[in-house]
C-alpha positions in Angstrom: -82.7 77.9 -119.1 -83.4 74.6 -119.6 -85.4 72.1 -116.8 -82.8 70.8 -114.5 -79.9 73.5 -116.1 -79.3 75.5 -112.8 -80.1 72.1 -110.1 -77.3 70.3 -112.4 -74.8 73.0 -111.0 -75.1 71.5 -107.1 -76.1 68.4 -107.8 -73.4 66.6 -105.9 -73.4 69.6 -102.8 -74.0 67.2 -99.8 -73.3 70.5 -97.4 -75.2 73.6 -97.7 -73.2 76.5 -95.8 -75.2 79.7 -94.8 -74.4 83.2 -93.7 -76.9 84.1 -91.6 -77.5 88.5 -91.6 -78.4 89.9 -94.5 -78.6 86.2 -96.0 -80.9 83.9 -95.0 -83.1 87.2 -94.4 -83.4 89.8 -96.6 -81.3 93.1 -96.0 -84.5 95.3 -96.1 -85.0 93.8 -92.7 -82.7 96.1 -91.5 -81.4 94.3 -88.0 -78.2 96.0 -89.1 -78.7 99.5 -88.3 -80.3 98.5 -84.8 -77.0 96.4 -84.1 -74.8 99.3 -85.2 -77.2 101.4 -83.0 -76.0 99.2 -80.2 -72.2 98.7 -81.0 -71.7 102.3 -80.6 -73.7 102.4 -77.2 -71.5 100.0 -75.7 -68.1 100.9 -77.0 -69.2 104.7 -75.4 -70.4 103.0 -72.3 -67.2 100.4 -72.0 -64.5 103.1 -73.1 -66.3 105.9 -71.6 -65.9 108.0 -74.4 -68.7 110.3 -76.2 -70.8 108.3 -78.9 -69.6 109.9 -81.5 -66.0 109.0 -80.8 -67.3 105.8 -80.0 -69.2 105.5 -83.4 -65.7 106.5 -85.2 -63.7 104.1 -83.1 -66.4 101.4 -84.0 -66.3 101.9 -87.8 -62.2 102.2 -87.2 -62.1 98.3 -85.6 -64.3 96.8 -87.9 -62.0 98.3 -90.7 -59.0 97.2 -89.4 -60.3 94.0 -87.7 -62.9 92.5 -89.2 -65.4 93.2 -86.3 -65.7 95.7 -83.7 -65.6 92.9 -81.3 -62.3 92.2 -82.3 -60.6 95.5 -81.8 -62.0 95.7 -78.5 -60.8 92.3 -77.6 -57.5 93.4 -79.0 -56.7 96.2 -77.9 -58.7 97.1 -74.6 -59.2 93.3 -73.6 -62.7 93.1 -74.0 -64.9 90.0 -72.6 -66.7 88.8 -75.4 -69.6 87.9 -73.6 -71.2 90.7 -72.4 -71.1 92.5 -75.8 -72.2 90.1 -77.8 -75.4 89.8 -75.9 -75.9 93.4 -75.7 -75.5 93.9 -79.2 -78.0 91.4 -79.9 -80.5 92.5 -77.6 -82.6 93.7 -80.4 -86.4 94.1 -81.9 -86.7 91.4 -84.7 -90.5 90.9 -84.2 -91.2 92.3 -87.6 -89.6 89.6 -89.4 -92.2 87.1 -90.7 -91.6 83.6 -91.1 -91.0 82.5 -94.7 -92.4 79.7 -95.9 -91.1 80.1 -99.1 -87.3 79.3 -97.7 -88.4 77.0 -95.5 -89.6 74.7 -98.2 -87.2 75.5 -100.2 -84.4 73.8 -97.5 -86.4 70.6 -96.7 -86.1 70.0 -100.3 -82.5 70.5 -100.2 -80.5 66.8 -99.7 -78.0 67.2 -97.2 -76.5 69.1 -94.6 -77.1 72.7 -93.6 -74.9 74.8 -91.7 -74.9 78.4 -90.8 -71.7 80.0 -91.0 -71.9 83.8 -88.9 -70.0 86.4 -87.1 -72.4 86.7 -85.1 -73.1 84.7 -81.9 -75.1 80.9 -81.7 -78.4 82.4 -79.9 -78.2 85.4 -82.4 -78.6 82.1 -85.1 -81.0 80.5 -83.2 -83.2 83.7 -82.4 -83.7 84.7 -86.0 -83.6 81.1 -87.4 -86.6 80.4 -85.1 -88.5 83.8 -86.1 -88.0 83.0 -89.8 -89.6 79.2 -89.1 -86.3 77.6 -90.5 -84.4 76.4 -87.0 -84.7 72.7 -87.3 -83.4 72.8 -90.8 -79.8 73.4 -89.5 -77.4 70.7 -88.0 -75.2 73.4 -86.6 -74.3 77.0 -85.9 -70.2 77.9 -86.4 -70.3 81.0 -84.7 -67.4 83.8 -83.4 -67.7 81.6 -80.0 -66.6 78.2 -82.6 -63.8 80.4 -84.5 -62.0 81.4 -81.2 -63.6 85.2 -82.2 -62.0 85.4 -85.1 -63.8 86.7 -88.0 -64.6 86.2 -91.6 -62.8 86.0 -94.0 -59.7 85.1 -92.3 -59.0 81.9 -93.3 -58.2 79.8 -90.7 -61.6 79.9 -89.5 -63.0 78.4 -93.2 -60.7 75.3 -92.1 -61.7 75.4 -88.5 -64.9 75.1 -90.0 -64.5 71.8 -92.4 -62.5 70.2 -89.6 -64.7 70.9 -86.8 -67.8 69.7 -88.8 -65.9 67.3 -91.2 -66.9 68.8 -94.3 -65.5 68.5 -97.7 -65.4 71.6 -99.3 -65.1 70.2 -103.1 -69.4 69.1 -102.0 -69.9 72.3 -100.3 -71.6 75.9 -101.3 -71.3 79.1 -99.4 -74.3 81.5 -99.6 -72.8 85.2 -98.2 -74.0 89.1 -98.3 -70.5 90.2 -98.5 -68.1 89.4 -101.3 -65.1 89.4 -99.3 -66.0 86.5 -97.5 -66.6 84.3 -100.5 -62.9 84.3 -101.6 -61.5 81.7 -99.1 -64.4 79.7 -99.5 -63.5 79.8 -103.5 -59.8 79.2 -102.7 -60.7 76.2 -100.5 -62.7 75.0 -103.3 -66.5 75.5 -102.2 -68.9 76.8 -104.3 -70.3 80.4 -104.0 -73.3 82.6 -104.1 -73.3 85.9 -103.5 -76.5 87.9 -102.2 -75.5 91.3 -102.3 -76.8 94.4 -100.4 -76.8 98.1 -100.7 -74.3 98.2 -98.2 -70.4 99.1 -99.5 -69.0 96.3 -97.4 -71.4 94.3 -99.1 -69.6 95.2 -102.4 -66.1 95.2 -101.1 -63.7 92.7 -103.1 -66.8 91.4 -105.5 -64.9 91.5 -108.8 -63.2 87.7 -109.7 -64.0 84.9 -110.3 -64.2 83.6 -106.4 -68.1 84.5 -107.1 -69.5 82.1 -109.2 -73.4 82.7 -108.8 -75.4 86.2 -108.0 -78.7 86.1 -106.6 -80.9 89.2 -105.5 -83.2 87.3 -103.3 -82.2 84.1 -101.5 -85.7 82.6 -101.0 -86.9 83.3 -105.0 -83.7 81.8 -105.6 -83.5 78.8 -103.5 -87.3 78.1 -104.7 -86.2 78.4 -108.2 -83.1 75.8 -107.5 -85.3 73.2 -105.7 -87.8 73.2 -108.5 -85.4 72.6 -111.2 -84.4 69.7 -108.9 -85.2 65.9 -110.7 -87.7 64.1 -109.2 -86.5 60.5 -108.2 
């Protein structure tokens, strides 16, 4: 690749969207299976059912919803609240900070967003523990998209109104293919970081991907470098 080859792909991106599990840290973290350890615990405690119904009904919602928190809003009128911090009450003391991203994004011009699912002090709790908060302008969470999820794609215009962004100078970085598409159809561009996960994989063939990266902090490193020198 020639010096400057990759940086010339984003060099008019003034807005620098990020998903935040399973992408701004790497999967191998594994905060997932804790969260899904949790889920299950509180649909069997909420719908007083046994866990492994509740582990089935879990998988079922996020299936047919997007998130479990969305079924159970749906169809048992669940408060948001109280799951979302009880799924998040988890262990993340074993991921270090990395240094590597973090100077990676200070060398990025522009805005940086994260983009989640997930709620704004989940953001902010493994944002801080990675040493990256104060990069970030803002947090669009499932509070900021009326809790509803990726990929649906009102929420990807909720988003650019909200924070007045113009998705022709934007890129989406995202663990699961899926939710690149109506970022591609709204004209952003994408990276995919995929996982070993199947919903990682789901929908990943097309062109709505346009760049495939194995580990966002090599890759982001690599970009930055590449970048001129004014």
């Amino acid at each position: 690749m020639e010096k400057n080859e990759l940086w010339s792909s984003f060099e008019d991106v003034d807005v620098w969207i990020f998903d935040l599990d399973n992408t701004l840290y790497p999967s191998h973290c594994d905060l997932f299976s804790q969260m899904d350890v949790r889920m299950g615990e509180f649909v069997s405690s909420y719908l007083q059912v046994e866990y492994v119904e509740a582990k089935a009904l879990q998988k079922k919602y996020f299936a047919e919803y997007g998130t479990t928190l969305r079924g159970l809003m749906e169809l048992h009128g669940l408060d948001p609240k109280e799951y979302l911090q009880f799924v998040h009450d988890i262990d993340i003391s074993h991921i270090k900070p990395d240094e590597k991203l973090n100077t990676a994004l200070g060398r990025l011009e522009g805005r940086k967003i994260i983009f989640t699912n997930a709620s704004e002090a989940h953001a902010q709790n493994i944002s801080t523990q990675l040493g990256i908060e104060h990069h970030f302008e803002a947090v669009f969470d499932i509070y900021q998209s009326d809790f509803i999820p990726k990929p649906e794609m009102s929420v990807y215009k909720k988003l650019l109104i909200d924070l007045d962004i113009d998705p022709k100078k934007a890129v989406f970085f995202e663990d699961m293919a899926k939710n690149l598409l109506p970022a591609h159809e709204l004209g952003m561009r994408t990276v995919w970081i995929p996982n070993e996960a199947h919903w990682s994989h789901e929908q990943s063939s097309g062109d709505h991907i346009h760049h495939v990266v194995d580990d966002l902090s090599d890759w982001l490193h690599e970009l930055t470098s590449n970048k001129p020198i004014d």
